[in-house]
C-alpha positions in Angstrom: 0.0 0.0 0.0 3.2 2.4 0.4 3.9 2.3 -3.1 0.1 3.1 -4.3 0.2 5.6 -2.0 4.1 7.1 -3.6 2.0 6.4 -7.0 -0.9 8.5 -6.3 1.2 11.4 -4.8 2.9 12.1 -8.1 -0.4 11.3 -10.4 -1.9 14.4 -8.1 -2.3 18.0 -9.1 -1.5 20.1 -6.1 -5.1 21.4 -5.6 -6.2 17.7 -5.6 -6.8 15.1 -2.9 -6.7 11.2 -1.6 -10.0 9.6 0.1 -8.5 6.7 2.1 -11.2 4.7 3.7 -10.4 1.1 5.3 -11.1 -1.3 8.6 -9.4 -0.3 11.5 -7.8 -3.3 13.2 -10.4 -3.4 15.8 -11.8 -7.2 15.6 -15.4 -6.9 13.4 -18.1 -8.1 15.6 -21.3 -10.3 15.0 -24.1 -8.6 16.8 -27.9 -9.0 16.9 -30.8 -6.3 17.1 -33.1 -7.2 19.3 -36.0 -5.0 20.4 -34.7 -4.4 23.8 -30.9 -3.5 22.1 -28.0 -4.8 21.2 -26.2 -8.0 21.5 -22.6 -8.7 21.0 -22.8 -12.4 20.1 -18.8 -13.1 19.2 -16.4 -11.3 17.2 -14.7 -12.1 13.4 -11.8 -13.9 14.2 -8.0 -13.9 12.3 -7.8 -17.7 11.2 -3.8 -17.1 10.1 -2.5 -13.7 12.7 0.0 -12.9 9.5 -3.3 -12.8 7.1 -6.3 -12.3 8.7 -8.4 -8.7 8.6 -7.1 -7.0 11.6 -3.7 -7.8 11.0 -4.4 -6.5 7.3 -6.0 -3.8 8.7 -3.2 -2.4 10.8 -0.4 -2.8 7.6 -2.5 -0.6 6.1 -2.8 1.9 9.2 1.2 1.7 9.2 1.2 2.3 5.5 -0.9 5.3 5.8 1.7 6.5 8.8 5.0 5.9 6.6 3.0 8.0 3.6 2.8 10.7 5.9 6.1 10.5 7.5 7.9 10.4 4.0 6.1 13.7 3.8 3.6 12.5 0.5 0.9 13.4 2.2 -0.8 15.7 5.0 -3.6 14.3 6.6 -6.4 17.1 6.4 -9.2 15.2 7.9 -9.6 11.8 9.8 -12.6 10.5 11.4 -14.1 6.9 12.1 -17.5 5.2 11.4 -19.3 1.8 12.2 -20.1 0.2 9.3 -22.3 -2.7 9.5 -22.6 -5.8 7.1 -26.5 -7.2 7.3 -27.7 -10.8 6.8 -31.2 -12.5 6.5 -29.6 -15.5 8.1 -26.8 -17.1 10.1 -26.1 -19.4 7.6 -25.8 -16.7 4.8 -23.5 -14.6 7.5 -21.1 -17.5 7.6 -21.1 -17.9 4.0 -20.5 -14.4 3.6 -17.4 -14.0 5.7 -15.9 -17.6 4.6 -16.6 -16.1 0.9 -15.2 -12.7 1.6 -13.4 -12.3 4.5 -9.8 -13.7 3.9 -8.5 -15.4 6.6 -11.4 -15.2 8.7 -14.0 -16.7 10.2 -17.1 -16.2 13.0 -17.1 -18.6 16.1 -19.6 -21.3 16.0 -20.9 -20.9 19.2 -21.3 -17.3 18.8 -23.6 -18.7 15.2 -25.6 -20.7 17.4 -26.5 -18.0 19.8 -27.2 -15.4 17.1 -29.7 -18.0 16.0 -31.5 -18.4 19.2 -31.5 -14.7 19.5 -32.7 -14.3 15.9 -35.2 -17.1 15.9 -36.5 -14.6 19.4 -38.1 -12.1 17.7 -39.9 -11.7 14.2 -37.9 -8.3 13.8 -34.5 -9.3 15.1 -31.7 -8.1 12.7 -28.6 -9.9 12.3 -25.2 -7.9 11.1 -21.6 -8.1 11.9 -20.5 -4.4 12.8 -16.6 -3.5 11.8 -15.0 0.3 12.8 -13.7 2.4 9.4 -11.0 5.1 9.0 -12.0 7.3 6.7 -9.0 10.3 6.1 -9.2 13.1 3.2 -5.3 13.5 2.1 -3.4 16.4 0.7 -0.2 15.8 -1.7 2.6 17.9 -0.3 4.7 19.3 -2.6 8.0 18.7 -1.3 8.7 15.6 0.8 9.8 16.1 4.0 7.0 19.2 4.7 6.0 18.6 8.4 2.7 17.1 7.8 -0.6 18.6 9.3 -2.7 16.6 11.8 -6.2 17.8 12.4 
């Protein structure tokens, strides 16, 4: 991700600007909706720590940081967001992030009680909840500019 990052700093014209939006590495969670709130049922778990989504997650954090230290970049605006991923079932959750989510997977147990909770209410909702960074970045002209942090 450094070097897409050194690649968009010289494709950018001075006035122009790098949306950089990815999950943090705080662990996704699987959580229902039931009328009286919300339960955290179990988390999204790294199968493989070297290639699972939080410890993609942070390389791309760090990547961010060295873009920014190398003096590419100032960040202008940073902010984070839940973003939530919804499901009709528990069996097309776990499809989902076996089918998506590289290296990762959701805890059986955790499935099974999502179920009960699910099968508790008519209106229960089912998603699994992951935090975002979202930053708007400037091009500096010269490397080595102290970058601005707001």
């Amino acid at each position: 991700m450094v070097d897409a990052l050194q690649r968009a700093h010289g494709w950018l014209r001075p006035t122009g600007c790098v949306l950089d939006a990815h999950p943090t590495a705080e662990p996704a969670y699987l959580e229902v909706q039931l009328a009286a709130g919300i339960v955290a049922v179990g988390r999204v778990n790294d199968i493989d720590g070297q290639a699972g989504p939080s410890s993609r997650h942070a390389r791309a954090d760090a990547a961010l940081a060295e873009a920014v230290t190398r003096g590419w970049f100032a960040i202008e605006a940073r902010a984070e967001f839940s973003f939530h991923r919804h499901a009709d079932s528990v069996s097309e959750m776990r499809s989902h992030v076996q089918g998506k989510w590289k290296g990762a997977a959701l805890d059986e147990s955790a499935l099974q009680r999502a179920a009960t909770l699910r099968g508790s209410e008519p209106n229960a909702r089912l998603w699994v909840r992951e935090q975002v960074s979202i930053a708007r970045l400037r091009p500096l002209e010269q490397p080595g500019t102290p970058p601005v942090m707001s």
